[in-house]
Every structure is written in structure tokens, then in C-alpha cells.
C-alpha positions in Angstrom: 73.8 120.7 100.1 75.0 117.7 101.8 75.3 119.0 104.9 76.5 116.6 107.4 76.2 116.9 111.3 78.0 114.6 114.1 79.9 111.6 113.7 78.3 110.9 117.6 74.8 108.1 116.8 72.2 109.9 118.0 71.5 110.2 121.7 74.8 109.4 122.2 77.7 111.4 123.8 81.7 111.3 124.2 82.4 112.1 127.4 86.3 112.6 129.0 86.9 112.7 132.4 83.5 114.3 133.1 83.3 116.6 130.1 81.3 116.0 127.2 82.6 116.8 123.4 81.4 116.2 119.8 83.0 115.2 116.6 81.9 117.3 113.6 81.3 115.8 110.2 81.9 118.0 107.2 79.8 120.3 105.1 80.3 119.4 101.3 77.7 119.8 98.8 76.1 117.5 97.4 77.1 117.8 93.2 79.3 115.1 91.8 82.1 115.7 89.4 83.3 112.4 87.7 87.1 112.4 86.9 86.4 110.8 83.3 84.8 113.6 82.2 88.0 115.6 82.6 89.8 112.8 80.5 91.0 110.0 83.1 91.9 107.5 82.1 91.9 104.0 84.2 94.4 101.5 82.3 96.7 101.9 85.0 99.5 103.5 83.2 98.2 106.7 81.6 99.2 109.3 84.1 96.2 111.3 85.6 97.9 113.7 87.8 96.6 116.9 85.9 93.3 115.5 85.5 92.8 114.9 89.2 94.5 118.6 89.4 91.7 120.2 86.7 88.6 117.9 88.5 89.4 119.2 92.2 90.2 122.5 90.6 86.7 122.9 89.1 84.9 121.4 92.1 86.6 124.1 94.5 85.4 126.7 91.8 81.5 125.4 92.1 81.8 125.6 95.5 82.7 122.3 96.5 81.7 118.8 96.2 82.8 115.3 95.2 85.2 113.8 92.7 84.0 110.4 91.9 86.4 107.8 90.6 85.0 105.1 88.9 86.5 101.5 88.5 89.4 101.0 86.9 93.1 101.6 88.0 94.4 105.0 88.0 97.5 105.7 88.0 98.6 110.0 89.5 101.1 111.6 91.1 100.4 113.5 94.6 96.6 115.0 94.9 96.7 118.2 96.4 92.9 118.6 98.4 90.5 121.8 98.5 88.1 122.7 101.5 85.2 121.4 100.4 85.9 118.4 98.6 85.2 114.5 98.8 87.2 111.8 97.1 85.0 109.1 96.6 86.5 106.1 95.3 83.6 104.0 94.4 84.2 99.7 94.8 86.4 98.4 91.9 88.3 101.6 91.7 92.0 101.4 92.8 94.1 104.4 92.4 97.7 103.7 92.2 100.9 106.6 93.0 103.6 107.6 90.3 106.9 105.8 91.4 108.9 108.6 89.9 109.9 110.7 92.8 110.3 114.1 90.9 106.6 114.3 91.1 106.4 115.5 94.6 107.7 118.4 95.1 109.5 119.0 98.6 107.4 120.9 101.0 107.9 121.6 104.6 105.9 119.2 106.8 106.1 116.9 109.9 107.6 113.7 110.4 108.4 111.7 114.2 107.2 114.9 115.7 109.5 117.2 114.6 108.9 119.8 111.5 111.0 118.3 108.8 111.3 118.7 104.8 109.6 115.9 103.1 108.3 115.1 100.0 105.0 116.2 99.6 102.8 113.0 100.6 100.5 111.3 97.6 97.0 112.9 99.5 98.1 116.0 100.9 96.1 119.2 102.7 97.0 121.9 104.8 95.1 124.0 106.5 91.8 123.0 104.7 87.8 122.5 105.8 85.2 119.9 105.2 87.3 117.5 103.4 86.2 113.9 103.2 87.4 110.3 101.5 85.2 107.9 100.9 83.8 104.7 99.3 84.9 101.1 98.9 87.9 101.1 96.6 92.0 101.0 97.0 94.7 103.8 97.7 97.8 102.7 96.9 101.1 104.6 97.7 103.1 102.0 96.2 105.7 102.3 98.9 108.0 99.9 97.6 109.6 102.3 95.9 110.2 104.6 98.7 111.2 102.4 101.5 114.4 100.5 103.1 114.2 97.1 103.7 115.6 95.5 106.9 116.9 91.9 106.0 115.8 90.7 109.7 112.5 91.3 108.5 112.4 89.7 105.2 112.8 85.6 104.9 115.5 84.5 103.0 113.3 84.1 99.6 111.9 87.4 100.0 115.3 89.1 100.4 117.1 87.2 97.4 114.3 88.2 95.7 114.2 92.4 96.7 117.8 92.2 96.0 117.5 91.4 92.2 115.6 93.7 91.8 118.4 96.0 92.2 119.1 99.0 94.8 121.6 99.5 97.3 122.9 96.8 100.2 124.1 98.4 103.4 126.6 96.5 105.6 127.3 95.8 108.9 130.7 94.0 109.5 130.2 92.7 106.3 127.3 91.3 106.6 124.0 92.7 104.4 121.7 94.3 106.4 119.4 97.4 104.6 118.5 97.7 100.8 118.1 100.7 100.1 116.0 102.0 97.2 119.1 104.2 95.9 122.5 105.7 97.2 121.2 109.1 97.8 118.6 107.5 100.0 121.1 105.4 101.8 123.1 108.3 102.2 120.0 110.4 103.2 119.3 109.5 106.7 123.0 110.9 108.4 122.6 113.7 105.6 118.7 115.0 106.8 119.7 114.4 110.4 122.3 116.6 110.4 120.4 119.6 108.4 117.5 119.1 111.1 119.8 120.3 113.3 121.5 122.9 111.9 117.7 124.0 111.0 118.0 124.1 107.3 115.5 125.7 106.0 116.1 126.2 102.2 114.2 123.6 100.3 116.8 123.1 97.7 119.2 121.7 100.0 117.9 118.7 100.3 117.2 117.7 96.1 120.1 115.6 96.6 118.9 113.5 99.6 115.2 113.5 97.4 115.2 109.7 97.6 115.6 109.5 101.6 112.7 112.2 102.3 109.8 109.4 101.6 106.5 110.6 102.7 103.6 109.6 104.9 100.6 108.6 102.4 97.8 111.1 103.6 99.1 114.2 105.2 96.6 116.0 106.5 98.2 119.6 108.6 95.9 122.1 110.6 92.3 121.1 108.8 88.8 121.3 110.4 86.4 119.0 110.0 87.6 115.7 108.3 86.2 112.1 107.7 87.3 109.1 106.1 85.0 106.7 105.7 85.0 103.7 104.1 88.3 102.8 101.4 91.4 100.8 101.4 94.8 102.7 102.3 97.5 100.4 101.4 101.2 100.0 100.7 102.5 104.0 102.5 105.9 104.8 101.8 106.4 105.7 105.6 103.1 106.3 107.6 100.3 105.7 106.2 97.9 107.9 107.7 98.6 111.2 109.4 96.3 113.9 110.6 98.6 116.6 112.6 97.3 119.8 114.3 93.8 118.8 113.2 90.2 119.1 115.0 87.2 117.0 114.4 88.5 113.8 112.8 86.4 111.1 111.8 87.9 107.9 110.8 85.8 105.2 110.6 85.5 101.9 108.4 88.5 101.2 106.5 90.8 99.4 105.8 94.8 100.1 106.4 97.5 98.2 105.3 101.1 97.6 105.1 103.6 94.5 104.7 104.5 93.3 107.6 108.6 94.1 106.8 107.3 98.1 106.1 110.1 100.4 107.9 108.0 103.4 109.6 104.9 101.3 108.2 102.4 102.7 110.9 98.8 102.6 110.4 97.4 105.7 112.1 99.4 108.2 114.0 96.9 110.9 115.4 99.3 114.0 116.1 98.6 116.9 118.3 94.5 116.5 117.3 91.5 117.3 119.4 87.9 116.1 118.9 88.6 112.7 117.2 86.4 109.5 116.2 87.8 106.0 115.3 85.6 103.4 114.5 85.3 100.3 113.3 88.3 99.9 111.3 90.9 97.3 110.4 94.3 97.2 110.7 97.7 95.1 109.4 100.5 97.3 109.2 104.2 97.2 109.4 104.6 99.0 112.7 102.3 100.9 115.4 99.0 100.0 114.4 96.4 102.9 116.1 99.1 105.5 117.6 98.8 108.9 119.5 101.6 111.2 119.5 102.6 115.4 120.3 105.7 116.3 118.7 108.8 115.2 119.8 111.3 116.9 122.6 111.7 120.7 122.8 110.3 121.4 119.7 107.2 119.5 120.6 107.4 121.1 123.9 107.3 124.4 122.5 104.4 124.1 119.8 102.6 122.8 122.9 99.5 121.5 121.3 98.3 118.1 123.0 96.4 115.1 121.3 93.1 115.5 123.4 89.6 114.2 123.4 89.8 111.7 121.2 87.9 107.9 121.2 88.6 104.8 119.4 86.3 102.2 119.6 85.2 98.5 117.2 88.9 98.5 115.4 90.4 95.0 114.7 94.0 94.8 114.6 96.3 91.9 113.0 100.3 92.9 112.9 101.8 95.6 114.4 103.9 96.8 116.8 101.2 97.6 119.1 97.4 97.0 118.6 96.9 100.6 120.4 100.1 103.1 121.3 100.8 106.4 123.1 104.1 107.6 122.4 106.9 107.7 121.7 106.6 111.3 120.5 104.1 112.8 123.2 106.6 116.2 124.4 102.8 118.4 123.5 101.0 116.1 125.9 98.3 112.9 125.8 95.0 113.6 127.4 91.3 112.7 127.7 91.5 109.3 125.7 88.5 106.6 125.3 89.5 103.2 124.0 87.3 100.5 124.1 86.2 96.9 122.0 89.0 96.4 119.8 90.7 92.9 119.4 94.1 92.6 118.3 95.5 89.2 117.0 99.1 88.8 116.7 100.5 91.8 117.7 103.8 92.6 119.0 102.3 94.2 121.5 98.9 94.6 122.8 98.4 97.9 124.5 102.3 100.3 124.5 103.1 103.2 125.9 106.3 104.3 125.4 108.6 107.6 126.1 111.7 108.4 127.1 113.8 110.6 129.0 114.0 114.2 126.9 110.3 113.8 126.0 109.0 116.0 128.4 105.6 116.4 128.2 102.2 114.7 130.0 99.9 111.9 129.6 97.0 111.4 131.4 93.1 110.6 132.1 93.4 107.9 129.8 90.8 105.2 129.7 90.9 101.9 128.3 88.3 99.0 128.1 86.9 96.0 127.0 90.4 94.5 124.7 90.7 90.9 123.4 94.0 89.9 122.4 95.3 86.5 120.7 98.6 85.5 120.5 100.8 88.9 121.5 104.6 88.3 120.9 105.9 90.6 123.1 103.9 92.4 126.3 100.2 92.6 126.3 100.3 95.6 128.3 104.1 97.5 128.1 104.6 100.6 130.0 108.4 101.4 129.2 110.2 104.9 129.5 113.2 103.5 128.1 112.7 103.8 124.5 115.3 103.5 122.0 117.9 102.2 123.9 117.9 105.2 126.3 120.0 104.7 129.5 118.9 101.7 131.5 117.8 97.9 130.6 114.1 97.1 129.2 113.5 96.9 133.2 114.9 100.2 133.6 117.9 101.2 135.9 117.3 102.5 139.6 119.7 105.4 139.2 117.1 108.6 139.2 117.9 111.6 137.4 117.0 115.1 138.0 113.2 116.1 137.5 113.1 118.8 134.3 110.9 119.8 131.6 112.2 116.7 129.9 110.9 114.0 131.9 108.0 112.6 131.1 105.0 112.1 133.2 102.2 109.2 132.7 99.1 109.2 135.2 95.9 108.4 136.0 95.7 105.4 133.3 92.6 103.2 133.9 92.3 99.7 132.1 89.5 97.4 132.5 87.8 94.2 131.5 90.8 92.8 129.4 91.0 89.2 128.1 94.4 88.4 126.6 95.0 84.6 125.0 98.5 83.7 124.8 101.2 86.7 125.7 105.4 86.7 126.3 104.4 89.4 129.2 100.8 89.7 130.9 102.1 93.5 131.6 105.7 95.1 131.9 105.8 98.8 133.2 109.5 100.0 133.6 109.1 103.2 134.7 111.2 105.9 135.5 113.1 106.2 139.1 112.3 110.1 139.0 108.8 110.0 137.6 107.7 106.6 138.6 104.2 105.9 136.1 101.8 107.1 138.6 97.7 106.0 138.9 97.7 102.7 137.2 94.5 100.6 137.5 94.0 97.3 136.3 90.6 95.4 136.7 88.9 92.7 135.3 92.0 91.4 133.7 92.1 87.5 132.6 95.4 86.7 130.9 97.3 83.6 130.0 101.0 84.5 129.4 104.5 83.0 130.0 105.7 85.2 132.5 103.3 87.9 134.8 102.9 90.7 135.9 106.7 92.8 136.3 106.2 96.5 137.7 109.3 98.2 138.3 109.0 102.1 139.1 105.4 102.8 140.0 102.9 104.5 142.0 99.3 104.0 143.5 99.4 101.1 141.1 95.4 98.7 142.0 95.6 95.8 140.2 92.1 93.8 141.3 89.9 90.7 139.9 93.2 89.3 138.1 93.1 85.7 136.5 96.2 85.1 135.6 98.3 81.6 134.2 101.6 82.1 133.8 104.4 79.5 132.7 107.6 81.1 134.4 108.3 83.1 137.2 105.8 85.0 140.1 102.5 85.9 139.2 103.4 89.3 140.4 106.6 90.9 140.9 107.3 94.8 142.6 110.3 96.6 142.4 110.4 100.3 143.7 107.0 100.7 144.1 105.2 103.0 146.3 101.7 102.2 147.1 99.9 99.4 145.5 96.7 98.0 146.3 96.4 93.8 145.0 92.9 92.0 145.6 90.8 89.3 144.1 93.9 87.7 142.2 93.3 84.2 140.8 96.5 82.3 139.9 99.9 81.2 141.2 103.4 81.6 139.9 104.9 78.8 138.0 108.1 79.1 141.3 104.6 78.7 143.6 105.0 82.6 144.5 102.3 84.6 143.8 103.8 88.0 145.0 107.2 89.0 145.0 108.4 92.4 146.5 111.8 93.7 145.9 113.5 97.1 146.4 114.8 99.4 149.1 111.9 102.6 148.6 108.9 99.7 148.0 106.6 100.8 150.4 102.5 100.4 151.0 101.8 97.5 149.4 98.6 96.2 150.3 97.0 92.8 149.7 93.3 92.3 150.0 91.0 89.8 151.3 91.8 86.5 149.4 95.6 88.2 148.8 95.9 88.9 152.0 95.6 84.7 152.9 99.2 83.0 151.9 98.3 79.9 152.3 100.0 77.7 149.7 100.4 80.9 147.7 104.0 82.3 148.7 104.5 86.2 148.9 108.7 86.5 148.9 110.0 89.9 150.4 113.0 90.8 149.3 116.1 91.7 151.7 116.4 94.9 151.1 112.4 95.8 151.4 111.9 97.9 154.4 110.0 96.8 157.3 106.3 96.9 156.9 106.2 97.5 153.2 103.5 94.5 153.1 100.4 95.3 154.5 97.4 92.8 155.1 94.2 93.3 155.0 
């Protein structure tokens, strides 16, 4: 029997806002079944999918244990996993997906946080224990074949090129925009939309739309006690990999990847799981690298089942959207999260969390520390409840609405020790006017970036032992904040201003020691700021 323990090293323990909590590895035992002796074959364009079927199938029967695939390249459709079973793909071996879409059947699954039809994804496990993949070799969902293209995205080679190959060209006032893999999956997206909301539930009403209903690479729904550990995932046709409703995930040295043009090309999305391990992993995806998510609006309200207890530490990330992300899908709630020595270089944004009115749901006691970012395009740190184009600019709108189930709430977020080379934005939070981001604290930050540090819509906000070289603008601008505590900042704005306040409710903003003493360092109140808002100390 392999029986294996805790993904924690010994003597060590993941704590969470005072409590502590394990990950648990998998049992599997320890008998090896090798997929050639079921008749694979690894030239790449015999079809194995009932071999994989027949190996797992006998494995489950002997009680579980692991399929071993040798080198070669193996082409299958979908492989459907067992409790008890490891996929070990052993260094040489890559193992390639059918491109012929009648091969996955459609199944009812999750997709942005809302339960959807898809096709059934290439790995794919419900309600399973003690499953594992592992080993050095390649996973390939050849996603090419699933996914639209956005021309913005491509160069001009690389588009000429994906055109010729055939497909469908959308248009926008003429003008090419999408290629699409097909009509039916051009047509798809207004098609599935509409069908989630008249909750169609009969699989067979969405053949026609088959195309459009691309999957997430490994699906993983309700399982117990999971590790990956070690291969390649490569090349999704939407996300790449997905554990939803899950406890006691361990993810820890591999490898994900996705080109850089990939629509819905996300690395990780951790959904609605509790006890979770990420370690030492690499990342170059198409869209949010490391991402935590709940379900999305009243239906993730209503399943109710938060991502919690989770830590992600020694991950590298190249592109992406964001090196590490919370939302936008969080309606079930975001709690008790442990982030610490990753490096992301070239990012479009460093550290994102992002919601938007309808959401609902909470995020809090998150924990972040020891980053090193290179080169972000966009934000290093982005708060912004305005997602999707929701009412209000990226800075937000001052116009609060009503307080509901649907708004939601972000608090007590800690960041520390933070080294950021080369940024658009050293930190943007556009919060909301009725749930202003609440409990921000920033220390030990050193950031070179073009513009500062812009806080609109926040709360008890400490920002202390800032170094910060900007090109443009204040070092640090307020708008509509209540209570925020600046000391120990290093740096002057590139208009000689190293604080400006602005807004008719910013109140209790307090500078400390060094802060405190203007001299040469302008603080600019705006003339609508109340009197006394700026407090020295």
C-alpha cells in the first residue's frame, strides 16, 4: 500500500488566522498497471481512448493503483478517473486529446461559477477519492481546436496565418475581429446564454451548440484527497485546471501552460475548495494565472460553499492576467488565504482582486507576502469592484447604491514585504461607495512604477515603510477614504506632491513621523475635503 500522509514538511503547520489545518495526500496502492499491456499504442495517431478506459477499469477492480504511461505520444479522447487511481506520466511521455468533438459527451458541470452544460473535460472526476497525476511528462488538450481567437491578441502573421487555416471570421463594423473554430460555435455563445437562463436542463438541447461548450482541461467536482505532482498541462481549451467543491488539494511542481492569445486560458482556478496546497509551480498562461473563485451571483450565493484554507507558496509566474487573483466569481465567499514567495515577471497584473456589484458574497483574512514582480503592464496591486464594465469608470463612480446581498465585501487584506520592478500602477483600489474595501495593510513595499499609489473608496487603509519612484503624478492620492494611517514613506511625486487628499466624506487621514514633516514634500487638500481630515502626528 502506498499510503501517503500530509502534503505539510514535517514539523511544519498551515495556520489561518489563528487556526491550524492540514492538507491530506491520497491513499493509492502501490501496484502498477502499464497502459501497453492493454494495447496502447504511442505513434501519436492510433486512438487509445478504450485502452485508457479498460487500464483504469482494471485498476479500480484490483483495488486501486497506478496507470503508467510510458514515452511515446498518445493520442485519447476524454479519461474518465476512479477513486483510487494515479496517472503517472513518466518523462518522454506526452499524451495528446482527440480533436474530434463527438468524443466528449455533454455532461452537466461548472463553468465562470455557474452550473452549466459542457463538454465533458479531457481529465474528468466527480465525486472521487485518492486520485493523483503525476511524473514528468506532457498533457496536452490541444485547445486549438476548441477555442476563439481574438485578432487583438494575435500579430498580424499569426492571424493571416489562423485564418488559412479555415473557421469562421466574426465582424465588427466590418472589420474581423473573432475566428471562430466553426458556425455553431460562433453562434453558441448568445445560444448557451440564453438556455442558462431559461435553466435548460435537457442535455440534448445543446448538440447543436456542441462546438461552443469547450471544456476546462482537468475537471475535477466534489473529490477528497487529490494531488498533482509533477507533469506538464498544456494547450486547455478553456481553463486549464479546475478543482470545484473539492477538499484536500495538493498541487505542487508542474508545469501549466497556455498561449499567450488563449481566450478563458487560465492556469488554475481553485473553486469553492477547502484545505489546499500550491507549491512550487510555474505558470504562463493566456489569462489569470493562480485564481480563487465561489460561484458566481445568486446561484453561487445559494450553493454557499466558500474557497477557504488554502496556501500557495514558491510559484513563478510569466503571462497572465494576474500573477495571483481573487475573483471575479467569489458570490460563496474568499477566506483564510496564505500567499507567499512567488515572483511574477510580465504579468498584466501583479496581485487582482476583482468583483462587481451582483456578486454578493465575502472576502476576507487574506494574507499575502514576500512577492517579486518585473515588468507588470498594468497594476501591481489592483483592487477594482468594477468588473466588466459594470457602472462606474476603472476609478469607480461616487454615486453609492443600496447595501444588499449583492454587494460585495473585501476586508481585512494584509500584504507585506513586496518588491515590484517596473509597474503602470504601484496599487489602484476602486472600491465601492457603499462597501468601501475595508482593512487594507500595506508594509514593506518597494516599487518603481509610472504612476502611485490611487485609493479611491476605502477604509482603515495603513500603508507603512513605502519606497516608492514614480514617473507621473502624486506619490499617493485619497479619494473617499475614511481612516488611513501613512508612515515611513520614502519618495516624492513626479508634480513634487507626495500626498494628495480629495473628496467630500475623506476623513482621518493620519500621517506619521517622517509623513507628518512636509517640508519640500507637498501634501495638497482638496476643496472639498472637510476640515481636519489630515491629521499629524
Amino acid at each position: 500500500m502506498n499510503t501517503y500522509n500530509s502534503a505539510i514538511r514535517a514539523g511544519e503547520q498551515l495556520t489561518s488566522d489563528k487556526v491550524s489545518y492540514d492538507v491530506s495526500l491520497p491513499n493509492i496502492p502501490a501496484q502498477d498497471f502499464l497502459i501497453t499491456e492493454f494495447g496502447a499504442v504511442g505513434d501519436g495517431v492510433t486512438d487509445n481512448t478504450e485502452v485508457f478506459r479498460l487500464a483504469i477499469a482494471a485498476c479500480s477492480e484490483a483495488g486501486g493503483g497506478r496507470i503508467v504511461i510510458p514515452a511515446g505520444v498518445w493520442l485519447t479522447g476524454p479519461i474518465i478517473l476512479r477513486s483510487r487511481i494515479e496517472l503517472h506520466v513518466q518523462a518522454g511521455a506526452l499524451v495528446t486529446f482527440s480533436r474530434d468533438f463527438d468524443q466528449y459527451p455533454l455532461i452537466a458541470s461548472t463553468f465562470e461559477g455557474w452550473q452549466v452544460v459542457r463538454c465533458q473535460s479531457p481529465i474528468d472526476g466527480d465525486q472521487l477519492e485518492d486520485i493523483a497525476i503525476t511524473g514528468e511528462g506532457v498533457w496536452d488538450g490541444n485547445g486549438e481546436a476548441w477555442r476563439p481567437v481574438k485578432r487583438s491578441k494575435m500579430t498580424a502573421s499569426q492571424w493571416k496565418s489562423l485564418v488559412s487555416s479555415g473557421g469562421v471570421i466574426e465582424q465588427t463594423n466590418g472589420e474581423e475581429e473573432i475566428w471562430w473554430p466553426s458556425q455553431s460555435a460562433l453562434e453558441g455563445n448568445a445560444v448557451a446564454n440564453r438556455m442558462h437562463v431559461e435553466q435548460v436542463r435537457d442535455l440534448s438541447a445543446y448538440e447543436g451548440i456542441r462546438d461552443f461548450l469547450r471544456p476546462n482541461m482537468v475537471s475535477l467536482r466534489r473529490c477528497k484527497r487529490v494531488l498533482l505532482d509533477g507533469p506538464t498541462f498544456q494547450n486547455s481549451p478553456a481553463w486549464n485546471l479546475h478543482p470545484w467543491a473539492s477538499e484536500h488539494v495538493t498541487i505542487r511542481n508542474v508545469s501549466v501552460r497556455n498561449p499567450w492569445f488563449s481566450q478563458n486560458g487560465d492556469g488554475l482556478d481553485i473553486e469553492s475548495c477547502r484545505y489546499v496546497l500550491v507549491e512550487n509551480s510555474v505558470f504562463d498562461v493566456g489569462d489569470d494565472a493562480i485564481c480563487m473563485k465561489s460561484g458566481k451571483d445568486a446561484e453561487g450565493r445559494e450553493l454557499g460553499l466558500p474557497s477557504e484554507y488554502v496556501t500557495i507558496r514558491g510559484c513563478t509566474v510569466y503571462h497572465g492576467h494576474g500573477g495571483f487573483v481573487i475573483g471575479s466569481e467569489m458570490s460563496g465567499g474568499v477566506r483564510h488565504v496564505r500567499v507567499s514567495d512567488c515572483t511574477f515577471i510580465g504579468t498584466d497584473i501583479g496581485l487582482r482582486f476583482k468583483s462587481a456589484r451582483g456578486r454578493g458574497g465575502v472576502v476576507e483574512d487574506i494574507e499575502i507576502e514576500r512577492i517579486y514582480m518585473k515588468d507588470i503592464i498594468m497594476e501591481a496591486i489592483s483592487f477594482s469592484f468594477f468588473y466588466a464594465n459594470q457602472e462606474g469608470s476603472a476609478r469607480g463612480s461616487d454615486i453609492a447604491h443600496e447595501v444588499t446581498e449583492e454587494t460585495p465585501v473585501f476586508r481585512d487584506i494584509r500584504i507585506k514585504d513586496v518588491v515590484c520592478s517596473g509597474a503602470d500602477t504601484a496599487l489602484l483600489v476602486s472600491g465601492l461607495p457603499e462597501m468601501p474595501l475595508d482593512g487594507l495593510v500595506i508594509e514593506g513595499y518597494r516599487v518603481s512604477a509610472q504612476k502611485g499609489v490611487q485609493c479611491s473608496h476605502a477604509k482603515h487603509v495603513r500603508i507603512a515603510d513605502l519606497q516608492l519612484t514614480v514617473a507621473e503624478g502624486s506619490l499617493i492620492e485619497l479619494h473617499q477614504c475614511k481612516g488611513a494611517e501613512l508612515e515611513g514613506i520614502e519618495g516624492t511625486g513626479a508634480d513634487g506632491r507626495l500626498l494628495r487628499i480629495t473628496g467630500h466624506d475623506t476623513t482621518g487621514i493620519v500621517c506619521r513621523g517622517e509623513v507628518a514633516d512636509t517640508e519640500g514634500r507637498q501634501i495638497s487638500i482638496g476643496p472639498n475635503v472637510r476640515s481636519g481630515a489630515l491629521i499629524r502626528q
